[in-house]
Chimera marker file (.cmm) of the C-alpha trace (Angstrom):
<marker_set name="trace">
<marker id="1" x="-9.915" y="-60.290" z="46.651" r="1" g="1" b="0" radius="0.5"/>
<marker id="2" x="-10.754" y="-58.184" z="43.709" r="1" g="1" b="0" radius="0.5"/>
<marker id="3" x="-13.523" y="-56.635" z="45.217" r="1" g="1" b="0" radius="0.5"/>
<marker id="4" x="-11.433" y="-55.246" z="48.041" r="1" g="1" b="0" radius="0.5"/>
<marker id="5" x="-9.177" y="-53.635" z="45.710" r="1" g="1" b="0" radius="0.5"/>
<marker id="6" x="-9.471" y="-50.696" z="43.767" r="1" g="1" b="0" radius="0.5"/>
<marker id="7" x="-8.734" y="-50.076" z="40.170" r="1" g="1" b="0" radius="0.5"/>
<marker id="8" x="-4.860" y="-48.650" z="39.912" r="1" g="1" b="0" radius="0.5"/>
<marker id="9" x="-3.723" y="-46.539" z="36.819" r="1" g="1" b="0" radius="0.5"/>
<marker id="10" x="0.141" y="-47.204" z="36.086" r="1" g="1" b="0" radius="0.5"/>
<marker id="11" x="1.706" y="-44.153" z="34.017" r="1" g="1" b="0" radius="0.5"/>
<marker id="12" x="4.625" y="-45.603" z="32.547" r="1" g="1" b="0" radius="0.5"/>
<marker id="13" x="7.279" y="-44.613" z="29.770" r="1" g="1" b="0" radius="0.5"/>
<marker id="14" x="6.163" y="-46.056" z="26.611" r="1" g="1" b="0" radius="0.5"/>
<marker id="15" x="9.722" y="-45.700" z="25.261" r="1" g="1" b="0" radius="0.5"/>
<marker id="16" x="11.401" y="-47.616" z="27.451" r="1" g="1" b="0" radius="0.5"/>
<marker id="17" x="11.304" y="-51.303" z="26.505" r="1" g="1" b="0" radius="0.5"/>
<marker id="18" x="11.741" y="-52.899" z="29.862" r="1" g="1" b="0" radius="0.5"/>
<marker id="19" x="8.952" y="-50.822" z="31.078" r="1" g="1" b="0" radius="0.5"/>
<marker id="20" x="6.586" y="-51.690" z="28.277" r="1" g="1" b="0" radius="0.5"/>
<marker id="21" x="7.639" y="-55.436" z="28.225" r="1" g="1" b="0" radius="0.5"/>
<marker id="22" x="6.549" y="-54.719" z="32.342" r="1" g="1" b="0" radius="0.5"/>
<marker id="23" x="3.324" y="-53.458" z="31.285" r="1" g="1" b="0" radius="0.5"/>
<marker id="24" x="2.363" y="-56.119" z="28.702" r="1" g="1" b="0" radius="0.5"/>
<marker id="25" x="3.353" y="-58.475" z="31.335" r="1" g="1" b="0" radius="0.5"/>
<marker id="26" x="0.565" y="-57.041" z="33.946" r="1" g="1" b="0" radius="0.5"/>
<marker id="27" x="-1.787" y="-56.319" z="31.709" r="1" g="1" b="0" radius="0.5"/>
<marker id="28" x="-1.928" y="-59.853" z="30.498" r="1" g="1" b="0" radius="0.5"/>
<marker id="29" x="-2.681" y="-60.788" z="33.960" r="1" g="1" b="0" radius="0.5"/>
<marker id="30" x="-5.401" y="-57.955" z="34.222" r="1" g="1" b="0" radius="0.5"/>
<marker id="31" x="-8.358" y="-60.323" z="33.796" r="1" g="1" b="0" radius="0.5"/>
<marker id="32" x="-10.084" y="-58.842" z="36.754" r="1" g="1" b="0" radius="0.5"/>
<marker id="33" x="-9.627" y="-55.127" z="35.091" r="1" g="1" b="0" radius="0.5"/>
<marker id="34" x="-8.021" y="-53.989" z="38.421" r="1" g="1" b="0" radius="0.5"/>
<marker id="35" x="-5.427" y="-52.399" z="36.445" r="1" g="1" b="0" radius="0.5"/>
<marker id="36" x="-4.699" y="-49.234" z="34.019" r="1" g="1" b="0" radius="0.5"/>
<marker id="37" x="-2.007" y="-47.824" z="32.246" r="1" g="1" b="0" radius="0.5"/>
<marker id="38" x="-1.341" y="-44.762" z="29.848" r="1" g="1" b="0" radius="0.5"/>
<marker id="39" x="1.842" y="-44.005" z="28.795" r="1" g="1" b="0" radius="0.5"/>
<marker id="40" x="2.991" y="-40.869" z="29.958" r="1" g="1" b="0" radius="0.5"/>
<marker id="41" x="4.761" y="-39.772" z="26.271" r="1" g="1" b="0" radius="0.5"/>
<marker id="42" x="0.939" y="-40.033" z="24.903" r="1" g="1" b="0" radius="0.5"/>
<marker id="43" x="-1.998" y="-37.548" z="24.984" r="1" g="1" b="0" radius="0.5"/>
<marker id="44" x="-3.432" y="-39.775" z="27.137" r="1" g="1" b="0" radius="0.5"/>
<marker id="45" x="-1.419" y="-38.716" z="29.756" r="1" g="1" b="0" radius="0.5"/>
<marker id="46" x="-3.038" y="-35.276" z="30.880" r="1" g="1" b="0" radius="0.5"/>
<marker id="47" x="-0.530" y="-33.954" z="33.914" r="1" g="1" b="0" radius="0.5"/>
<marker id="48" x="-3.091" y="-31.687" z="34.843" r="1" g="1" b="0" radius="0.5"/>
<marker id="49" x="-5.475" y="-33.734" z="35.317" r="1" g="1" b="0" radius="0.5"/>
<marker id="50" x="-3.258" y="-36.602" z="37.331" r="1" g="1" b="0" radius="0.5"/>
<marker id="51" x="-1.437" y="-34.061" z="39.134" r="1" g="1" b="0" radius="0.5"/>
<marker id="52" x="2.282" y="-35.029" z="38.345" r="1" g="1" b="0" radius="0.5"/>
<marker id="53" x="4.373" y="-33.466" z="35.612" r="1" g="1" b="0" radius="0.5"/>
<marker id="54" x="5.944" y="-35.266" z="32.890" r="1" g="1" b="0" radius="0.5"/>
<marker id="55" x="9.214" y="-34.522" z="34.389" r="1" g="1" b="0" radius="0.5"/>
<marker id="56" x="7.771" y="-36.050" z="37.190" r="1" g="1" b="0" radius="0.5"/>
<marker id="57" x="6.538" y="-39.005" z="35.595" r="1" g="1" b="0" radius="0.5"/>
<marker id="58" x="9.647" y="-39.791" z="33.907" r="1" g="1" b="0" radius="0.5"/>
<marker id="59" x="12.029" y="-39.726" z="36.944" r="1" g="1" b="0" radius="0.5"/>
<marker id="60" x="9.775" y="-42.422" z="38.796" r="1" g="1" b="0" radius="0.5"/>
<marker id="61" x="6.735" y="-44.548" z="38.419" r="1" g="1" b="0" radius="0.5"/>
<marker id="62" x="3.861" y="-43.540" z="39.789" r="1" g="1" b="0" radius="0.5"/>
<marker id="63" x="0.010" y="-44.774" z="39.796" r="1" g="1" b="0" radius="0.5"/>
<marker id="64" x="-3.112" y="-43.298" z="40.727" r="1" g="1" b="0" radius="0.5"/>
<marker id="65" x="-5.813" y="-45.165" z="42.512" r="1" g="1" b="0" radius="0.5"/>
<marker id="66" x="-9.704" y="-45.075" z="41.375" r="1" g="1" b="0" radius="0.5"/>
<marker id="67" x="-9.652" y="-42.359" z="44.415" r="1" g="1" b="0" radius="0.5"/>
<marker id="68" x="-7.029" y="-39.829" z="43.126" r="1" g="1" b="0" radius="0.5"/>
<marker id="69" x="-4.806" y="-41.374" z="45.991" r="1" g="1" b="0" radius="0.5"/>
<marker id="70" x="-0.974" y="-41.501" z="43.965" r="1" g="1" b="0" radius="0.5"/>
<marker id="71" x="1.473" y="-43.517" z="44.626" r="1" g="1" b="0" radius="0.5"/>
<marker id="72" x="5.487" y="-43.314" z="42.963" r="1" g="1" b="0" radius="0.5"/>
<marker id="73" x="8.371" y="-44.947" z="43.164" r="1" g="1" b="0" radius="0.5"/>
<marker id="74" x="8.696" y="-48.772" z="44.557" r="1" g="1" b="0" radius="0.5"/>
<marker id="75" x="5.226" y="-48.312" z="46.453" r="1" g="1" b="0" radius="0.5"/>
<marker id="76" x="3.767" y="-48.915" z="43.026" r="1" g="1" b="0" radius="0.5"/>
<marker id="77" x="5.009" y="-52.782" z="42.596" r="1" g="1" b="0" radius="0.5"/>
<marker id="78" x="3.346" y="-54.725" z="45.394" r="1" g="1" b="0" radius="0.5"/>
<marker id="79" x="0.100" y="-52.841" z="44.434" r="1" g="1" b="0" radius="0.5"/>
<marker id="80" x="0.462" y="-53.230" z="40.620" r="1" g="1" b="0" radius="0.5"/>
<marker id="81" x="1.065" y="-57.368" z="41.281" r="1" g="1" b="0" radius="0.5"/>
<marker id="82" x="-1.404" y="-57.670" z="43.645" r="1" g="1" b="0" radius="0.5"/>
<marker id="83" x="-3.850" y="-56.645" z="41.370" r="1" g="1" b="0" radius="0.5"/>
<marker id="84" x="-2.383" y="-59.102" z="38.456" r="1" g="1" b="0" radius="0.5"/>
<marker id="85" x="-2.977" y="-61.935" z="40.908" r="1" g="1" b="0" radius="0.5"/>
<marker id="86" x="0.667" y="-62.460" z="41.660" r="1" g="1" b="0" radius="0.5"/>
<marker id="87" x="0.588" y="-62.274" z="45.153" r="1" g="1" b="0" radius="0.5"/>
<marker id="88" x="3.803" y="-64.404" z="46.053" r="1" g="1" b="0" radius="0.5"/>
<marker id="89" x="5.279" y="-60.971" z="43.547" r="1" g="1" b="0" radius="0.5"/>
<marker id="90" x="3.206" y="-58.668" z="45.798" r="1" g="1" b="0" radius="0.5"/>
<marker id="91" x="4.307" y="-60.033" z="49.143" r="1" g="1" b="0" radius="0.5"/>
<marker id="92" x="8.347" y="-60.069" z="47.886" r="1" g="1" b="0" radius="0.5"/>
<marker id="93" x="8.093" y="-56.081" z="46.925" r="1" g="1" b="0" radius="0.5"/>
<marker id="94" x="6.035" y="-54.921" z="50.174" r="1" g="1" b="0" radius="0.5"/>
<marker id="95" x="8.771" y="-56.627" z="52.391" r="1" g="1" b="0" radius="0.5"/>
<marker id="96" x="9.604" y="-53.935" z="54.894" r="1" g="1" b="0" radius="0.5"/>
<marker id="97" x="13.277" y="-55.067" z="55.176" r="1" g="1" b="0" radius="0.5"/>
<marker id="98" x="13.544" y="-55.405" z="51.584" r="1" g="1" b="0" radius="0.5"/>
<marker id="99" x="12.477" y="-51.728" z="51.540" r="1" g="1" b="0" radius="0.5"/>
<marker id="100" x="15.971" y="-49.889" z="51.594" r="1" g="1" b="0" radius="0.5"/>
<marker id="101" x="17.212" y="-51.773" z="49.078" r="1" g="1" b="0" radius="0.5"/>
<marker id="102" x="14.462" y="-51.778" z="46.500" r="1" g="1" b="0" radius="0.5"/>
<marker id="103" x="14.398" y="-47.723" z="46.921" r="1" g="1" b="0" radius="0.5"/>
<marker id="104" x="18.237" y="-47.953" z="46.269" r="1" g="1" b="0" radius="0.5"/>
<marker id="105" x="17.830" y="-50.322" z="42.834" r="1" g="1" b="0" radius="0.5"/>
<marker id="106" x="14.380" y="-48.531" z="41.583" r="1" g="1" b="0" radius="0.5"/>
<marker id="107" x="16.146" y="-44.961" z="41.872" r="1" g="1" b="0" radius="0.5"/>
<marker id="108" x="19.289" y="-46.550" z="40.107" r="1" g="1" b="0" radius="0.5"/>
<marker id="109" x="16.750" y="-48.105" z="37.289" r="1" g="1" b="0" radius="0.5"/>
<marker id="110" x="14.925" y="-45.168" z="37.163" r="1" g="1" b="0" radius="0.5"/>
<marker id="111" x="17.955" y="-42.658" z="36.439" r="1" g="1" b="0" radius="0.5"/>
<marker id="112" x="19.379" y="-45.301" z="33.938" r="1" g="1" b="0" radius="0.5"/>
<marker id="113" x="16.192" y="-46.883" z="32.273" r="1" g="1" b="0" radius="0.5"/>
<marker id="114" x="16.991" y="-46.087" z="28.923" r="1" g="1" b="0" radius="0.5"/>
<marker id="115" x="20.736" y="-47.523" z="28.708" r="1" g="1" b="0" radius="0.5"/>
<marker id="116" x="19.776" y="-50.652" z="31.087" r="1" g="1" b="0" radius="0.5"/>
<marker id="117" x="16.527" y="-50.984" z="28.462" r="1" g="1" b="0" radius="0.5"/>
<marker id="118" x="18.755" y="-50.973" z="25.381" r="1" g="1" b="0" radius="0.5"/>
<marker id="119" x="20.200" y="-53.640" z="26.692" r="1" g="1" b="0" radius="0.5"/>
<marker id="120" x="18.093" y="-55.877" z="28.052" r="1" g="1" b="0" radius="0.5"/>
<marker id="121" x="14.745" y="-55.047" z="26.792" r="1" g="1" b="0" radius="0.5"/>
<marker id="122" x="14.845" y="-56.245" z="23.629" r="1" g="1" b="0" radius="0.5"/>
<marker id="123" x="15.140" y="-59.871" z="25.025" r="1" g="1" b="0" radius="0.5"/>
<marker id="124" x="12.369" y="-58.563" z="27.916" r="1" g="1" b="0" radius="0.5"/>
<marker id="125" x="9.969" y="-58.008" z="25.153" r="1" g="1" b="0" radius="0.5"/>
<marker id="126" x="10.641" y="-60.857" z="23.280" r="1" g="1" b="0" radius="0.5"/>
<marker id="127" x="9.998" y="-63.345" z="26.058" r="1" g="1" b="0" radius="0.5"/>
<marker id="128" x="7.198" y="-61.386" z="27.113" r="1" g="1" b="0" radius="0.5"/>
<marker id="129" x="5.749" y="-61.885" z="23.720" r="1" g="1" b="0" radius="0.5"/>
<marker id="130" x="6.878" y="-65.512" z="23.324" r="1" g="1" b="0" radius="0.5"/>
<marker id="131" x="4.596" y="-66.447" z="26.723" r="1" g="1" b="0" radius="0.5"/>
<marker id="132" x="1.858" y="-64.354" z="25.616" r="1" g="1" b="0" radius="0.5"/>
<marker id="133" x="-1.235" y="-66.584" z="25.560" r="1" g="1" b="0" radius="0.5"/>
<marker id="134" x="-2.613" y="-67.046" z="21.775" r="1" g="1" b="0" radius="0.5"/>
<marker id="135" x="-5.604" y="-64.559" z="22.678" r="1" g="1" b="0" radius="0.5"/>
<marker id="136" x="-5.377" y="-60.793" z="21.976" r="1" g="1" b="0" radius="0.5"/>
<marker id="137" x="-4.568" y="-58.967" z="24.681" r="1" g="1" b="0" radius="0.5"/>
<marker id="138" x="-5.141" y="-54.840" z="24.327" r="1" g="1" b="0" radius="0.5"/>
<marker id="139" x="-3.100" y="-53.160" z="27.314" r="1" g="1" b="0" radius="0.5"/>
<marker id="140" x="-4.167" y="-49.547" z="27.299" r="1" g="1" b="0" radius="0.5"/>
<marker id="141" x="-7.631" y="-49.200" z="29.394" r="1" g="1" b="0" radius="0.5"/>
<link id1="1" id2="2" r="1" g="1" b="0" radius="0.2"/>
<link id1="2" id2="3" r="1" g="1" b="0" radius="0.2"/>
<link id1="3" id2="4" r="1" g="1" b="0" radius="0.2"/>
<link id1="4" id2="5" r="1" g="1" b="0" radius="0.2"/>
<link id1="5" id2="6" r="1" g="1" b="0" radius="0.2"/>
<link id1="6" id2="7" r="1" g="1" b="0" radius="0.2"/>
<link id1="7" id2="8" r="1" g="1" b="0" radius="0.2"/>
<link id1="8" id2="9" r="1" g="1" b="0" radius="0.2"/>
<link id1="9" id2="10" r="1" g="1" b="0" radius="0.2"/>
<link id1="10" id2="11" r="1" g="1" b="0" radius="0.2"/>
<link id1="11" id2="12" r="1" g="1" b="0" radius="0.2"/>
<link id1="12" id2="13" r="1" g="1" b="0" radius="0.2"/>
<link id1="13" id2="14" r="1" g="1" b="0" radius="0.2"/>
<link id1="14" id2="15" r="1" g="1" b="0" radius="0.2"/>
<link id1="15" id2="16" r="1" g="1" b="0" radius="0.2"/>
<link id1="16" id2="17" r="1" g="1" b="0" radius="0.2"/>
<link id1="17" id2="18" r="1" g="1" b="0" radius="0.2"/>
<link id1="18" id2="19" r="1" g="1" b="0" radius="0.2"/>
<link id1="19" id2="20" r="1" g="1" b="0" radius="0.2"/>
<link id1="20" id2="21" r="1" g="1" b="0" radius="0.2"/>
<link id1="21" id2="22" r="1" g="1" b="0" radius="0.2"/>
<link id1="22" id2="23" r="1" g="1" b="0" radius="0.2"/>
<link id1="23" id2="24" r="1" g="1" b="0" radius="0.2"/>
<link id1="24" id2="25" r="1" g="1" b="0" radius="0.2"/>
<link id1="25" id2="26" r="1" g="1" b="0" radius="0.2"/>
<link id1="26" id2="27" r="1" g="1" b="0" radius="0.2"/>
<link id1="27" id2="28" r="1" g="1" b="0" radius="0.2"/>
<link id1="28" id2="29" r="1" g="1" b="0" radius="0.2"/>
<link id1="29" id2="30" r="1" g="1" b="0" radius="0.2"/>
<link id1="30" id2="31" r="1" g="1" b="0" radius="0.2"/>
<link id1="31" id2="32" r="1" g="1" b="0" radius="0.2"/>
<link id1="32" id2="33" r="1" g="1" b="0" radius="0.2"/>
<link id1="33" id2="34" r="1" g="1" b="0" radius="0.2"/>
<link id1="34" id2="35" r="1" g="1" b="0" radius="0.2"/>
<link id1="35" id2="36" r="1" g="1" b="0" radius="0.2"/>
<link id1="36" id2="37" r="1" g="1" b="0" radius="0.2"/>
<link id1="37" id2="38" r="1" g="1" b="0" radius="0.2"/>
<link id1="38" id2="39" r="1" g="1" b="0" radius="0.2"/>
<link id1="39" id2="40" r="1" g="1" b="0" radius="0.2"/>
<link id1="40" id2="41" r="1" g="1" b="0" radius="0.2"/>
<link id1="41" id2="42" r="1" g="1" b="0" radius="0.2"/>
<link id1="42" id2="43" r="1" g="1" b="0" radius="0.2"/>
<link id1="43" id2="44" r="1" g="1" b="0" radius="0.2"/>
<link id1="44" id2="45" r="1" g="1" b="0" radius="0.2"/>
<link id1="45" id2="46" r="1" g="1" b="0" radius="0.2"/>
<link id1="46" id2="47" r="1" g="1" b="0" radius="0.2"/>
<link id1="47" id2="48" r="1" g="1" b="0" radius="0.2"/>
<link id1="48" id2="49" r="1" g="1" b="0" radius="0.2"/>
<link id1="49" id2="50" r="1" g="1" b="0" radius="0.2"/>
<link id1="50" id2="51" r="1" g="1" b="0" radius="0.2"/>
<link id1="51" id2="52" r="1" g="1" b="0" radius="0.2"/>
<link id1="52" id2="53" r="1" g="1" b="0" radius="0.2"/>
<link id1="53" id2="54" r="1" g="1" b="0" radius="0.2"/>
<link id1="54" id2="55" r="1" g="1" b="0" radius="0.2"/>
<link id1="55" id2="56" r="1" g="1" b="0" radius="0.2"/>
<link id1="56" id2="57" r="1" g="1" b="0" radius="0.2"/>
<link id1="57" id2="58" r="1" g="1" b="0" radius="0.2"/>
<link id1="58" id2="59" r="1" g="1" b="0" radius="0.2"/>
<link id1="59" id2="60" r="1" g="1" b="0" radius="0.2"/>
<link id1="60" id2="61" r="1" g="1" b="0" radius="0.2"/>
<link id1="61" id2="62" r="1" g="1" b="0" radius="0.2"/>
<link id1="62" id2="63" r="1" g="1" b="0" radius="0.2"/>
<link id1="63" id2="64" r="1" g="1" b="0" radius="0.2"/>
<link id1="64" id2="65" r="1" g="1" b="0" radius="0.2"/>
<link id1="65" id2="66" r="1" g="1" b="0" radius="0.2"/>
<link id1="66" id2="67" r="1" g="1" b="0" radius="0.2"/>
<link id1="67" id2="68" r="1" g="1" b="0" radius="0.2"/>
<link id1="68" id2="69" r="1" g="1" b="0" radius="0.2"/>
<link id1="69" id2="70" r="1" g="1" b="0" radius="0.2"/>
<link id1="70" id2="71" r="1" g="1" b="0" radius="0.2"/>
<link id1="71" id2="72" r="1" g="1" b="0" radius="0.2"/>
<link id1="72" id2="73" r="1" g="1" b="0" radius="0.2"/>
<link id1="73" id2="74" r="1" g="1" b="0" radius="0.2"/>
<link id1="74" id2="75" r="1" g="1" b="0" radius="0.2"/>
<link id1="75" id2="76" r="1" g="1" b="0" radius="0.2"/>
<link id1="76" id2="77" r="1" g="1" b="0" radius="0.2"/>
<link id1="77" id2="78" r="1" g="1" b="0" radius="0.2"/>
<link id1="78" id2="79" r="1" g="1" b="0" radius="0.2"/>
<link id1="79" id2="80" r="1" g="1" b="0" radius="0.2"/>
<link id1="80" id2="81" r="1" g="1" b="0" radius="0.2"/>
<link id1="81" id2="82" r="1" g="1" b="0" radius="0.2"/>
<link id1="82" id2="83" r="1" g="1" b="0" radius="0.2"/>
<link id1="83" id2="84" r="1" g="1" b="0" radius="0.2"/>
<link id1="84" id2="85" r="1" g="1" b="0" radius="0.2"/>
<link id1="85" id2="86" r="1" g="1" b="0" radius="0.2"/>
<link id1="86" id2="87" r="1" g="1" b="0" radius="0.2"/>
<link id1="87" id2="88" r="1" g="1" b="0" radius="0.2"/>
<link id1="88" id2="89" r="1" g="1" b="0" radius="0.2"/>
<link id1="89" id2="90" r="1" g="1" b="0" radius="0.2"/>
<link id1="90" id2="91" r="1" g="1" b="0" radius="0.2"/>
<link id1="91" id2="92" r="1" g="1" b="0" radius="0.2"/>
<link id1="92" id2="93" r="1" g="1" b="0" radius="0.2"/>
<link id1="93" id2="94" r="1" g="1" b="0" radius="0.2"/>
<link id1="94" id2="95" r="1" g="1" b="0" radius="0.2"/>
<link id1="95" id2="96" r="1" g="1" b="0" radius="0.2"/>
<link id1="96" id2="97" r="1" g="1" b="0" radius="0.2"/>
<link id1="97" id2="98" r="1" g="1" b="0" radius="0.2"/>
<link id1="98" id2="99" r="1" g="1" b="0" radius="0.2"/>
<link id1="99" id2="100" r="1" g="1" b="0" radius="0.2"/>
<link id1="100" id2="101" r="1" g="1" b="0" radius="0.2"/>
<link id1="101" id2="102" r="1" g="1" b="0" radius="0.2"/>
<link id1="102" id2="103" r="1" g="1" b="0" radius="0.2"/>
<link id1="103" id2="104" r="1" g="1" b="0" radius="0.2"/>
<link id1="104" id2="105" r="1" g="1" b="0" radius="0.2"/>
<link id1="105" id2="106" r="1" g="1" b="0" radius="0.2"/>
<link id1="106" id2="107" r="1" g="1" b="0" radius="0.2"/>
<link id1="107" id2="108" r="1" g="1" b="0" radius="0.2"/>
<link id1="108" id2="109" r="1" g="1" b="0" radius="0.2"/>
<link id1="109" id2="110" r="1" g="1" b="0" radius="0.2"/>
<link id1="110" id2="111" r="1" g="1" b="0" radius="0.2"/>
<link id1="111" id2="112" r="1" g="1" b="0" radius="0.2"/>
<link id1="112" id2="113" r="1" g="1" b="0" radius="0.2"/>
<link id1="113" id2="114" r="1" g="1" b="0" radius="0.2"/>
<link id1="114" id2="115" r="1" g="1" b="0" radius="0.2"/>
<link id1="115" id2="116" r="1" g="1" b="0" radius="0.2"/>
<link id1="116" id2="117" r="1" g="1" b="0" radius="0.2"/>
<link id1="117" id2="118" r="1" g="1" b="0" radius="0.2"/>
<link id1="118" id2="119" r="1" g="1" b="0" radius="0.2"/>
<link id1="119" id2="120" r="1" g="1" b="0" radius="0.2"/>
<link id1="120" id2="121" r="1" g="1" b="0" radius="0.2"/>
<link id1="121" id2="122" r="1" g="1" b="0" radius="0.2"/>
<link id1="122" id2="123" r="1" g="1" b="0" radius="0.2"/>
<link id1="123" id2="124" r="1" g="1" b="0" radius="0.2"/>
<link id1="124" id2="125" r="1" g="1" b="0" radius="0.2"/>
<link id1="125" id2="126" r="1" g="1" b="0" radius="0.2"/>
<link id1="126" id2="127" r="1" g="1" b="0" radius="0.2"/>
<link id1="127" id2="128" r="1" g="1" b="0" radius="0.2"/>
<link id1="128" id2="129" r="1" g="1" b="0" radius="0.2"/>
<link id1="129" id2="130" r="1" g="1" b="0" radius="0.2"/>
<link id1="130" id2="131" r="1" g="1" b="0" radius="0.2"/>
<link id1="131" id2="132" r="1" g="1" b="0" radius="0.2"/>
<link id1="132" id2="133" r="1" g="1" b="0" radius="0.2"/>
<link id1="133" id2="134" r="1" g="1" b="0" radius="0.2"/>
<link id1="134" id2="135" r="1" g="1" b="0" radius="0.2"/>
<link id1="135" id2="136" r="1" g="1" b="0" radius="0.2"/>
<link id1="136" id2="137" r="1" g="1" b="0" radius="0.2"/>
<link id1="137" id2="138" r="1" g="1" b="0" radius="0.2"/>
<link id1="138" id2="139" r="1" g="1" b="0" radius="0.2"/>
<link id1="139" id2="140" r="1" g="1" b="0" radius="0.2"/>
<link id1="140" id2="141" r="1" g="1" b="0" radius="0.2"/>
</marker_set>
C-alpha cells in the first residue's frame, strides 16, 4: 500500500491542543514516513512557498501532497489515516453520504477550535500521551 501512496504534509495549528494531540496521534502511526506536518504558527511554515496564507491555514486544515497537489478541509482525514495505516478510519471519513455532515462538523470545529480545545484537549493530550508506545517518537518531518 505504501508504495502507492504519496508522502502528505499536514499544516496544522500548533496551538490548538486537540489538533496537536491529532498530530501526535498520526505521527505515531507514521512508521512508513507517508506523513508530514509543520505547524503553521512556526517558521517552518513558509505560505509562499505552500501557497496558502496563514489566514488560510488557520480557518481549515489543509495538506499538500509530495506533488504540490493541496488538499483543505475534511478531504484531508481519509488521506491523513490512510497513510497512518488506519484504514477502517480512512474508509469512515471518505464515506460519500457521510460527506455533508462531516463538512457541517469540521467547519463548526474549525471556527471554534480554540474554545472546544480548552476543553477537551487537555484530556486529548493526555490520553494521547498515556498510549504512546515507550519509544521516542519525533513528529515534525
Amino acid at each position: 500500500m505504501s508504495q502507492q501512496l504519496q508522502k502528505l504534509t499536514l499544516f496544522y495549528d500548533g496551538a490548538c491542543p486537540l489538533c496537536q494531540a491529532e498530530i501526535l496521534f498520526l505521527a505515531r502511526r507514521n512508521q512508513a514516513g507517508l506523513l508530514g506536518f509543520v505547524d503553521i504558527n512556526t517558521t517552518a511554515f513558509d505560505p509562499t512557498k505552500v501557497g496558502v496564507s496563514c489566514q488560510a491555514a488557520l480557518a481549515a486544515m489543509y495538506a499538500q501532497y509530495a506533488d504540490g497537489a493541496l488538499i483543505h478541509g475534511p478531504a484531508v482525514f481519509p488521506e491523513a489515516y490512510r497513510r497512518a495505516n488506519l484504514p477502517w478510519m480512512a474508509w469512515l471519513f471518505s464515506r460519500k453520504t457521510l460527506q455533508p455532515l462531516f463538512n457541517v462538523a469540521y467547519q463548526f470545529f474549525a471556527t471554534h477550535r480554540h474554545a472546544i480545545s480548552r476543553i477537551l484537549g487537555p484530556l486529548a493530550l493526555s490520553l494521547v500521551n498515556a498510549t504512546a508506545k515507550t519509544e521516542k517518537v519525533k513528529p515534525y518531518n
